[in-house]
KETI-678201 format. One record per residue (C-alpha): x, y, z; residue number from 0; residue in one letter. Coordinates in Angstrom, 2 decimals, padded with zeros to 5 digits. Example, Ala and Ser with C-alpha at 12.3 -4.5 7.8 and 13.67 -1.06 7.14 Angstrom:
2
+---------+---------+---------+-----+--------+
|      xx |      yy |      zz | num | residu |
+---------+---------+---------+-----+--------+
|  012.30 | -004.50 |  007.80 |   0 |      A |
|  013.67 | -001.06 |  007.14 |   1 |      S |
+---------+---------+---------+-----+--------+
This chain:
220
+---------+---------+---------+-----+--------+
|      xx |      yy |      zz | num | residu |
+---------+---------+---------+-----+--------+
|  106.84 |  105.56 |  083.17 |   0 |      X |
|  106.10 |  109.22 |  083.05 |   1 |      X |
|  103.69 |  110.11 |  086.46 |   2 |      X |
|  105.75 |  110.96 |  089.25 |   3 |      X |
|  106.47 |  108.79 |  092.24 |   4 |      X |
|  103.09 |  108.25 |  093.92 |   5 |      X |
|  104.75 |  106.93 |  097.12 |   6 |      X |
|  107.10 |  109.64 |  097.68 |   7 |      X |
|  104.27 |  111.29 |  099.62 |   8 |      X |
|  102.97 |  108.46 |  101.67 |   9 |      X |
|  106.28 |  106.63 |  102.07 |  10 |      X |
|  106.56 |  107.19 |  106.00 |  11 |      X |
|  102.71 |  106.51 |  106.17 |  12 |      X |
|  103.38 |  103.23 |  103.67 |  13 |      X |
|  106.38 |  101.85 |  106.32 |  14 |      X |
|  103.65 |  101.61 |  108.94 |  15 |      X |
|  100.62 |  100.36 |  107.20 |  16 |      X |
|  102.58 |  097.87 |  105.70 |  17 |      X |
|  103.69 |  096.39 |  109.86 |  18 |      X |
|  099.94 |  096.97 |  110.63 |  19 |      X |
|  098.40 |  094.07 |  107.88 |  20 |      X |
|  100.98 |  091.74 |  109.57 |  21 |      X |
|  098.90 |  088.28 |  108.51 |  22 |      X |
|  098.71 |  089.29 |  104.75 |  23 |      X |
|  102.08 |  090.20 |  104.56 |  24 |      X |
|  103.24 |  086.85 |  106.54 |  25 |      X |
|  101.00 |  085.05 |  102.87 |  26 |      X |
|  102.92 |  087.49 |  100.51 |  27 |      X |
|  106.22 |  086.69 |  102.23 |  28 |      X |
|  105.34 |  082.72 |  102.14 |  29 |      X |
|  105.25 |  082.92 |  098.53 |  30 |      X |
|  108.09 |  084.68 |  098.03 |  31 |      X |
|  109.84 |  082.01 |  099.59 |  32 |      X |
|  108.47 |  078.88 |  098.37 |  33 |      X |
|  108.45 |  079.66 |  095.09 |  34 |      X |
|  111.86 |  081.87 |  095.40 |  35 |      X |
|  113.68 |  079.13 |  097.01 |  36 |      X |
|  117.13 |  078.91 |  097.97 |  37 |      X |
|  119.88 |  080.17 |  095.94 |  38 |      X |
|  123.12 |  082.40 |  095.48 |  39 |      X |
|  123.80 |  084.91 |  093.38 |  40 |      X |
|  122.38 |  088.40 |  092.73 |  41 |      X |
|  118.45 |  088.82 |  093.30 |  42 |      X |
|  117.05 |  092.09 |  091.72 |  43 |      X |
|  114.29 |  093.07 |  093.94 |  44 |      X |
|  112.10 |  095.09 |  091.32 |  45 |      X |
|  110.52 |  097.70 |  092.49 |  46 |      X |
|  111.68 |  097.27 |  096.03 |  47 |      X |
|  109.48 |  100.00 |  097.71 |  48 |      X |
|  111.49 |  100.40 |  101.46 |  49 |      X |
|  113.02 |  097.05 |  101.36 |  50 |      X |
|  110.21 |  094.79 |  103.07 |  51 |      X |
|  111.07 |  091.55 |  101.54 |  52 |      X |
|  114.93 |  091.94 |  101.41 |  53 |      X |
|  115.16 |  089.98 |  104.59 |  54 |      X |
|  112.90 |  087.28 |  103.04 |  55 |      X |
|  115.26 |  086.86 |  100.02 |  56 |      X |
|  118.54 |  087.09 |  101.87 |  57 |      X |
|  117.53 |  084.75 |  104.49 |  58 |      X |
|  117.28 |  081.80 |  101.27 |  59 |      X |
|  120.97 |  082.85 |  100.51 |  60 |      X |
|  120.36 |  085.04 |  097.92 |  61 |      X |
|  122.32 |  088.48 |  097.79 |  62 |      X |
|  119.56 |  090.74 |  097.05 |  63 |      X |
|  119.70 |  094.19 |  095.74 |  64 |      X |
|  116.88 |  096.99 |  094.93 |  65 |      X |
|  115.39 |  099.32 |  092.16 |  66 |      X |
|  112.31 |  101.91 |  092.65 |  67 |      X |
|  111.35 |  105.03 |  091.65 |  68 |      X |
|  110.37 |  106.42 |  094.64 |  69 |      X |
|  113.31 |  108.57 |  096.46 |  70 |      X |
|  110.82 |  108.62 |  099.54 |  71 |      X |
|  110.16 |  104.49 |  099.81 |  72 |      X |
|  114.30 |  104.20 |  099.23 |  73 |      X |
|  114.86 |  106.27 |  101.96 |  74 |      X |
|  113.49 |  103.14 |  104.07 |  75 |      X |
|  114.88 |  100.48 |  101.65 |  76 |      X |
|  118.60 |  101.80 |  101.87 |  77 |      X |
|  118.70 |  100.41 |  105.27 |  78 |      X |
|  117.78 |  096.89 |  104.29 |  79 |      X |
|  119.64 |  096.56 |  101.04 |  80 |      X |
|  121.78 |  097.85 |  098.41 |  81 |      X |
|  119.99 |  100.25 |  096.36 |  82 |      X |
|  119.22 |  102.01 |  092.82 |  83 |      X |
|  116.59 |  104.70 |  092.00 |  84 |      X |
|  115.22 |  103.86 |  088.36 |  85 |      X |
|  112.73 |  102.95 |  086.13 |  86 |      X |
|  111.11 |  099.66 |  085.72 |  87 |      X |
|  110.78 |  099.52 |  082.54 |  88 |      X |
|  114.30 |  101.08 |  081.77 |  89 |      X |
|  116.47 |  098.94 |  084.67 |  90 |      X |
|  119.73 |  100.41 |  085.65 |  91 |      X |
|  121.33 |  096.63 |  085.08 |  92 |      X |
|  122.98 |  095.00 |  082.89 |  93 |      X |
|  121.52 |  092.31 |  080.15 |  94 |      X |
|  121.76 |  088.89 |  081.53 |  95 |      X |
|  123.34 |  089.66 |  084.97 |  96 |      X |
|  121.26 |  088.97 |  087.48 |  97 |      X |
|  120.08 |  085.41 |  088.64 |  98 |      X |
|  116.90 |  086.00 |  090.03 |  99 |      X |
|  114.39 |  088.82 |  089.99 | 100 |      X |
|  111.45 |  089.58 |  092.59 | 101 |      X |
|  108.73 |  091.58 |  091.91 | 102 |      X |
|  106.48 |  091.60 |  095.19 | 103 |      X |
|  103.00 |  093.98 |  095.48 | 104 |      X |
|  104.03 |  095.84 |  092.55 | 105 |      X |
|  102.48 |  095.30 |  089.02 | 106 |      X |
|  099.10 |  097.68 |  089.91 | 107 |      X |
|  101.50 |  100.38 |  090.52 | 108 |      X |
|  103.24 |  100.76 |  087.11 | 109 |      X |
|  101.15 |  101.48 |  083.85 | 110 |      X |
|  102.84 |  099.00 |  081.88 | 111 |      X |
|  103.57 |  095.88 |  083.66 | 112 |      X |
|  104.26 |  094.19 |  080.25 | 113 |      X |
|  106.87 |  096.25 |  079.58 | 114 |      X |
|  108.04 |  095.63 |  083.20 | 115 |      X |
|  108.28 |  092.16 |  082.65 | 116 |      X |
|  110.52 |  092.37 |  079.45 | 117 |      X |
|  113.04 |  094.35 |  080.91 | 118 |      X |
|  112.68 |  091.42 |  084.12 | 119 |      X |
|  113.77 |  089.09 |  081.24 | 120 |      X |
|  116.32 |  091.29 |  079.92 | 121 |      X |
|  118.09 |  091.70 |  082.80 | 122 |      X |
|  117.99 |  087.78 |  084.36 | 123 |      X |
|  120.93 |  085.35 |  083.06 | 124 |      X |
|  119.86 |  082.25 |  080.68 | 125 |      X |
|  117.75 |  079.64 |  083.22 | 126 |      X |
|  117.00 |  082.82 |  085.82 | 127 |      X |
|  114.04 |  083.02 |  088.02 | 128 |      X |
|  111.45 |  085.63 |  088.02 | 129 |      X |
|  108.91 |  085.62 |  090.82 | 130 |      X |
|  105.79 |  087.12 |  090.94 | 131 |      X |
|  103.72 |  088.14 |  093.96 | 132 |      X |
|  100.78 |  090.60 |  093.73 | 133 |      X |
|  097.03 |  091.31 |  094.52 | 134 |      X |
|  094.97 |  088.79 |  092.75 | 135 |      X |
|  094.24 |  089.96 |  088.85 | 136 |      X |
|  090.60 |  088.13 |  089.60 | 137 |      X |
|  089.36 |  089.69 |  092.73 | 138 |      X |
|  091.01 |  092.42 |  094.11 | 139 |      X |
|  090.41 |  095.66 |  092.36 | 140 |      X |
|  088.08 |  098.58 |  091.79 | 141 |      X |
|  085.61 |  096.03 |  089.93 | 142 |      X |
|  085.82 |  094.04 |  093.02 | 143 |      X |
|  083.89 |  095.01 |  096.48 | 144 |      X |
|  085.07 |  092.57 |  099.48 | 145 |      X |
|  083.53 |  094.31 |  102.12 | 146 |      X |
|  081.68 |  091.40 |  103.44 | 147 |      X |
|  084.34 |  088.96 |  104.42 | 148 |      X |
|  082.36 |  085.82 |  103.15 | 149 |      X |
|  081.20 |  087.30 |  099.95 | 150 |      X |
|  083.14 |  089.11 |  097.24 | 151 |      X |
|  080.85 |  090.74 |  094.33 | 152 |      X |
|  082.57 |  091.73 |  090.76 | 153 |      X |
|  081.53 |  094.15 |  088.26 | 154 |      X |
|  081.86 |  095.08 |  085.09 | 155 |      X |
|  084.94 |  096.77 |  085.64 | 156 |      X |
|  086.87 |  093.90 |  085.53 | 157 |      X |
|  088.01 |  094.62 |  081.82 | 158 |      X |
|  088.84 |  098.82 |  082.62 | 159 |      X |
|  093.24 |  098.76 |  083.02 | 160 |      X |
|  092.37 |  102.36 |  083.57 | 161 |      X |
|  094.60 |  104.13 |  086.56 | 162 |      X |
|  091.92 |  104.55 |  089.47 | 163 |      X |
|  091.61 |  105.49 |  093.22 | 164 |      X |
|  088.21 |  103.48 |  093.81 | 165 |      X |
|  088.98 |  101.25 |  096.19 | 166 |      X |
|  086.31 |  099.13 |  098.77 | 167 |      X |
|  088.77 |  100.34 |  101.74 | 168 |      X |
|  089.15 |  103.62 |  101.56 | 169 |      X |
|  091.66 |  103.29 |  104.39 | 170 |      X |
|  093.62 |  101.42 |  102.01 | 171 |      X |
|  096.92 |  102.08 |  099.85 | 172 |      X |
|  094.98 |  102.03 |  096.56 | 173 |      X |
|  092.70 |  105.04 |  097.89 | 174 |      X |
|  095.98 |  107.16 |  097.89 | 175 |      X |
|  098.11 |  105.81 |  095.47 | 176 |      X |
|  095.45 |  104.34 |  092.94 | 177 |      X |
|  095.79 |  101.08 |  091.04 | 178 |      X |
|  096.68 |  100.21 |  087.07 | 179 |      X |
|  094.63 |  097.09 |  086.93 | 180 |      X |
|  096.68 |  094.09 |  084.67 | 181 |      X |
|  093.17 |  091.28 |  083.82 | 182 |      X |
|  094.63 |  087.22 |  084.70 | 183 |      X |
|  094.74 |  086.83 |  080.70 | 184 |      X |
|  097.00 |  090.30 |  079.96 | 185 |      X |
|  099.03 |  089.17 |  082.80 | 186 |      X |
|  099.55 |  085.44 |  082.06 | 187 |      X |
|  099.90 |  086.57 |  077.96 | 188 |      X |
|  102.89 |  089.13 |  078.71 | 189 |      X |
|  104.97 |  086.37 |  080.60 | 190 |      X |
|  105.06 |  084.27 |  077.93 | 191 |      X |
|  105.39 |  087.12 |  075.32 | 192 |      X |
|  108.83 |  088.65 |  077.24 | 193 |      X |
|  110.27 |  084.96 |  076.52 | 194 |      X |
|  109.38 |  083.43 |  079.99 | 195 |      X |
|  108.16 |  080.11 |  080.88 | 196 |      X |
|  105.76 |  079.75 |  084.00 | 197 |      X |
|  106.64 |  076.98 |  086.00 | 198 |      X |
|  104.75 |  077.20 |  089.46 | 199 |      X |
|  101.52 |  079.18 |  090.36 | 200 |      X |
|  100.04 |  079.72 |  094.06 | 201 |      X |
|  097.44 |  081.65 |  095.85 | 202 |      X |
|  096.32 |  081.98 |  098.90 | 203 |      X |
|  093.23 |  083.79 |  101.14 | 204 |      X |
|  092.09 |  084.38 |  104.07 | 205 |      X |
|  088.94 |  082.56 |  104.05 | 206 |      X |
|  088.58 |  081.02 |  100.41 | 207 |      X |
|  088.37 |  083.52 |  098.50 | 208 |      X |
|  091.68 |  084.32 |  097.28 | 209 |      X |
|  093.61 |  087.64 |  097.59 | 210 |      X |
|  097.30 |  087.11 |  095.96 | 211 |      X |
|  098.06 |  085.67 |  093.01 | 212 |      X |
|  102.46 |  084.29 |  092.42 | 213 |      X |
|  103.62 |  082.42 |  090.15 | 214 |      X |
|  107.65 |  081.70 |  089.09 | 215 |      X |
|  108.85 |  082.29 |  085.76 | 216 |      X |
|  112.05 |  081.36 |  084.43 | 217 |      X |
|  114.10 |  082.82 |  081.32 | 218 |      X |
|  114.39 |  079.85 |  078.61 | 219 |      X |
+---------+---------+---------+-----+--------+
């Protein structure tokens, strides 16, 4: 990963925004949990931004600890959990140590989310959980315009993985940071491919039309 931390400068703004979409997060949180589920042991929250879901994981008994990029969004997450500035697709952690890994809102943010999930199977212990909880691969995106709340129209775009900052809310995160784009098929393709199996997939929406996409993987 060689572009510089895009959060460092809207880290503080990030901490709020994030409180302010309170019934999406409540969904994103929801499937971390369900498909998380209870369990000890060390959970590697990958790419933790400022900690958001640590409470989420801890409260199901895990012991959770975090890895980002960004010195600005760790400057939140230090608070909420033990803490590591590194690279996704170069983890600070050992082969096979960790029991579970969480990657939550994260996968349009890095330019190689492949590579990502390798070093997620690298890094989990024989039988270890990976869960997955991001922006749907199908309709949220710059090919995707949901500004009517009934009707979501897709372009062409769908197919560009292209970094961009288009973005229907231009209020948004994706209008400062920009989005990598990862299409369901790439996605799906490079769990299997980093030696995963996908056992569980979920979505959810707001009114039908689905916004988050989750699934748990675990390491054969």
């Amino acid at each position: 990963m060689t572009a510089p931390p895009a959060y460092d400068a809207f880290a503080d703004w990030y901490e709020e925004y994030t409180g302010s979409v309170s019934s999406y997060m409540d969904r994103v949180r929801a499937h971390l949990a369900a498909l998380l589920g209870p369990g000890a042991g060390r959970c590697l929250d990958l790419c933790c931004g400022g900690g958001a879901h640590a409470a989420t994981i801890r409260a199901l008994g895990w012991d959770p600890v975090g890895v980002d990029l960004s010195q600005g969004q760790l400057r939140w997450a230090a608070a909420r959990l033990p803490v590591a500035a590194g690279d996704a697709t170069r983890l600070p952690v050992r082969d096979a140590s960790v029991a579970a890994v969480a990657c939550v809102l994260a996968h349009t943010d890095v330019p190689d989310y492949a590579a990502v999930l390798r070093e997620a199977a690298r890094v989990l212990a024989p039988g270890g959980r990976l869960v997955h909880v991001g922006v749907h691969p199908c309709f949220v995106g710059a090919f995707a315009d949901r500004s009517v709340a009934d009707l979501i129209t897709i372009n062409t775009r769908y197919a560009d993985t292209a970094h961009t900052f288009d973005a229907w809310a231009p209020q948004g995160v994706r209008a400062r940071v920009g989005a990598w784009h990862v299409p369901m098929a790439d996605m799906l393709n490079a769990v299997t491919a980093a030696g995963l199996r996908i056992e569980e997939v979920a979505e959810s929406s707001p009114n039908g039309i689905p916004d988050t996409f989750a699934f748990r993987a675990v390491r054969s």
